[in-house]
C-alpha positions as CSV (number, residue, x, y, z in Angstrom):
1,X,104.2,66.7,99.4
2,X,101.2,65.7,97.5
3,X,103.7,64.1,94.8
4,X,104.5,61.6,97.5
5,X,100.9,60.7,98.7
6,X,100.7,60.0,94.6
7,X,103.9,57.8,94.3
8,X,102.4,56.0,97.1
9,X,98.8,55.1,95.7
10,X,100.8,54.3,92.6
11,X,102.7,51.6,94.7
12,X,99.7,51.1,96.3
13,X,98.0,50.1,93.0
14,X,100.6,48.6,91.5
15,X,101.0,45.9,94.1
16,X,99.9,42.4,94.5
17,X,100.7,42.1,97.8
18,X,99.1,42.0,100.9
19,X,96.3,44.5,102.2
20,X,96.7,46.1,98.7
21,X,96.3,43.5,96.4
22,X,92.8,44.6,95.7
23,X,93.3,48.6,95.8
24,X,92.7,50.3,92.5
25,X,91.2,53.1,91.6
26,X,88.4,52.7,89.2
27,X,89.0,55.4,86.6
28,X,91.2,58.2,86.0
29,X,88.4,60.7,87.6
30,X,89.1,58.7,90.7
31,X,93.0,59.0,90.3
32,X,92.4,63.1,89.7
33,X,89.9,63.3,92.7
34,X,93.0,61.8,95.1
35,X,95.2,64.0,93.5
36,X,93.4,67.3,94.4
37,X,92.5,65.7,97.9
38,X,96.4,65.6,98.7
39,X,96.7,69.1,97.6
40,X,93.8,70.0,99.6
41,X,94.9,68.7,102.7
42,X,98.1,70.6,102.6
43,X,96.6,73.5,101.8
44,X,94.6,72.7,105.1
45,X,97.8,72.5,107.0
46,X,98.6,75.8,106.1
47,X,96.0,77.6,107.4
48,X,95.9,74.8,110.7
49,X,97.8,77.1,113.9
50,X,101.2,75.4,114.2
51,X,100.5,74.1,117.6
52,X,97.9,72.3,116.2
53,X,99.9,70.7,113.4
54,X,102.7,69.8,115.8
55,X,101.5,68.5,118.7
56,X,103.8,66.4,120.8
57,X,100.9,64.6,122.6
58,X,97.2,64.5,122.4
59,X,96.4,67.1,124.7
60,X,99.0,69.6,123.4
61,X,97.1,72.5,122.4
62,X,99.3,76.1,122.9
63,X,100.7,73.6,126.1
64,X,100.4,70.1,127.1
65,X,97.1,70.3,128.8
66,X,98.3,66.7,131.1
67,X,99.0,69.7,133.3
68,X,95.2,70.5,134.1
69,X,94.8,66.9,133.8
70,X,97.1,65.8,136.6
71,X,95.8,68.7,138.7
72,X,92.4,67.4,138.9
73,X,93.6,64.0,140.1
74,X,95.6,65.6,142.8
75,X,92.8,67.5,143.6
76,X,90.5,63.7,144.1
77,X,93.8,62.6,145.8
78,X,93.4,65.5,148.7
79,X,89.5,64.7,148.3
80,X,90.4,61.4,149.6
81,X,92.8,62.3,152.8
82,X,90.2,64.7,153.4
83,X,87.4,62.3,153.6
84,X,90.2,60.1,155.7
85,X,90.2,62.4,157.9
86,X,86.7,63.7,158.3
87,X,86.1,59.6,159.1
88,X,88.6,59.8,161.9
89,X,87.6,62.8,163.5
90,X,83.9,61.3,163.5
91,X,85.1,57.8,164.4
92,X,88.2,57.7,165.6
93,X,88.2,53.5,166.4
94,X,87.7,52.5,162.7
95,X,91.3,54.0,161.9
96,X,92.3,50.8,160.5
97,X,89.7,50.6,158.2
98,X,90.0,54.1,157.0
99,X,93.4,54.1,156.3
100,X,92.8,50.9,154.0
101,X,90.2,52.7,151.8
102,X,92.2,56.1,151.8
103,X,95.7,53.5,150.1
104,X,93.0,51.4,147.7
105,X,91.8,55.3,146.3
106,X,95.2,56.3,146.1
107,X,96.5,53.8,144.8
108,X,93.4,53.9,142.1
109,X,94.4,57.2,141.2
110,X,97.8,57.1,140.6
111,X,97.0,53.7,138.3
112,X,94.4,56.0,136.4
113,X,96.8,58.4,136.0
114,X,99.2,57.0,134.6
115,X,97.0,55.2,132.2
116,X,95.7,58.6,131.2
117,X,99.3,60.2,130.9
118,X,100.3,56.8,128.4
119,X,97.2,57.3,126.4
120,X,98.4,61.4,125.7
121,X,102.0,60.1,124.4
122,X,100.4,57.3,122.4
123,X,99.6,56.6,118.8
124,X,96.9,58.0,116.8
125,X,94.6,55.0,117.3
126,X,93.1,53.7,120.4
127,X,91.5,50.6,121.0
128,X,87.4,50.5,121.9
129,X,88.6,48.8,125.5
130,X,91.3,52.1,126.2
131,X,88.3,54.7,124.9
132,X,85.3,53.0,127.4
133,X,87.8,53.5,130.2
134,X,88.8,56.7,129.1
135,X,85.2,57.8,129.4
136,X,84.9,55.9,132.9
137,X,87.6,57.4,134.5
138,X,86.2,61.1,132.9
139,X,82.7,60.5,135.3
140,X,84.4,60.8,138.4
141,X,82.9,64.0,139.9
142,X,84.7,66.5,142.0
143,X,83.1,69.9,143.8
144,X,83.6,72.8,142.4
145,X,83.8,76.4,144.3
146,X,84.5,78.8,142.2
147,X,82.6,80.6,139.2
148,X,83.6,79.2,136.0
149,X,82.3,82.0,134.1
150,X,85.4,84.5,135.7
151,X,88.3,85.2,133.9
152,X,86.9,84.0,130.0
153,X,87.9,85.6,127.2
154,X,85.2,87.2,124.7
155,X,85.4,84.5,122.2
156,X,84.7,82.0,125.2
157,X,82.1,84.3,127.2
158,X,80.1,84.3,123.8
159,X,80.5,80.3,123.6
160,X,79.1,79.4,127.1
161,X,75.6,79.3,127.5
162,X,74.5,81.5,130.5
163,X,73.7,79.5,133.6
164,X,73.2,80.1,136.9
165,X,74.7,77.9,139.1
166,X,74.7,78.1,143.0
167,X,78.1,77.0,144.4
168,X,79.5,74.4,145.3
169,X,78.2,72.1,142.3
170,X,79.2,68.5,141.9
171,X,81.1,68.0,138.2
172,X,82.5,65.3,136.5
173,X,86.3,66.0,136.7
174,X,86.4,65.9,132.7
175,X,83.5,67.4,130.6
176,X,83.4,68.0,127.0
177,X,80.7,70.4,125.4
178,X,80.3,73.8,124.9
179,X,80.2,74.7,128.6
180,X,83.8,73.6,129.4
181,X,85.5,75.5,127.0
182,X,89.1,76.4,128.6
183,X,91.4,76.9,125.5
184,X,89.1,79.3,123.5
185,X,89.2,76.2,120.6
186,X,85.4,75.5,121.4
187,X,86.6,72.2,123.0
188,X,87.2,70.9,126.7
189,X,90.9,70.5,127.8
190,X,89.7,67.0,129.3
191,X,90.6,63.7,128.6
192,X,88.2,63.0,126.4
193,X,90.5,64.7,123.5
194,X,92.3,61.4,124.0
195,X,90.0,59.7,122.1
């Protein structure tokens, strides 16, 4: 493959046209340096885990991680009936008023999600306006009641920091760091690998 990456900075170079009327390369060292780039980069493919290399969406990693994605949301969906219902059982006149807010949540959340769920099948590229609502949807917090430390494997035990947490603790639905390693990759199955 790296013959084709050269035949096309030859076009590249060769034309007049366009976005590449003023692409050159300065010298022949140039010329060599992009040829043992391409090779480079397929070496890196080689060594690159195949479900890394072929990913159908952006959060494909050994699955398509939309799965832990989508269970969070129906988790702040049944966060919502709850809090419906808490409001009712405390106040039962204001009904009307409850049921209003419970439909404009859900009706957030389903919007968000699907958002989310385009952004995974989309292109490489995302536009500053998609990633700044990315990230505001990734704040929304949800409680967590279990130990996150249960169940790791070795390579992810010796990742995460050791922190004592009392439980429940409030968490943004979507972290990225070190201490929200799920797919023993050193990164966060979170939305944030959408951008």
């Amino acid at each position: 493959m790296p013959e084709l990456g050269l035949m096309l900075a030859k076009a590249a170079e060769d034309s007049n046209k366009g976005k590449f009327r003023k692409f050159r390369f300065a010298n022949d060292n140039e010329r060599r340096e992009f040829r043992i780039a391409a090779w480079l980069h397929d070496c890196g493919k080689i060594t690159t885990p195949e479900f890394i290399v072929d990913k159908g969406t952006k959060l494909e990693a050994n699955y398509n991680r939309i799965h832990e994605v989508r269970t969070r949301f129906e988790v702040l969906w049944r966060d919502a009936e709850i809090e419906y219902l808490k409001t009712l059982q405390k106040n039962p006149e204001s009904e009307s008023i409850a049921a209003a807010k419970l439909q404009q949540q859900q009706n957030r959340l389903q919007e968000e999600f699907r958002f989310i769920a385009s952004a995974n099948v989309g292109g490489e590229f995302i536009s500053d306006e998609k990633v700044e609502r990315i990230k505001a949807i990734s704040q929304q917090t949800w409680m967590r009641h279990f130990d996150d430390r249960l169940g790791l494997g070795p390579l992810e035990e010796m990742n995460r920091p050791a922190t004592e947490q009392s439980l429940p603790v409030a968490e943004p639905c979507w972290q990225t760091g070190p201490n929200t390693s799920l797919n023993g990759t050193g990164k966060c199955s979170s939305i944030r690998s959408l951008i």
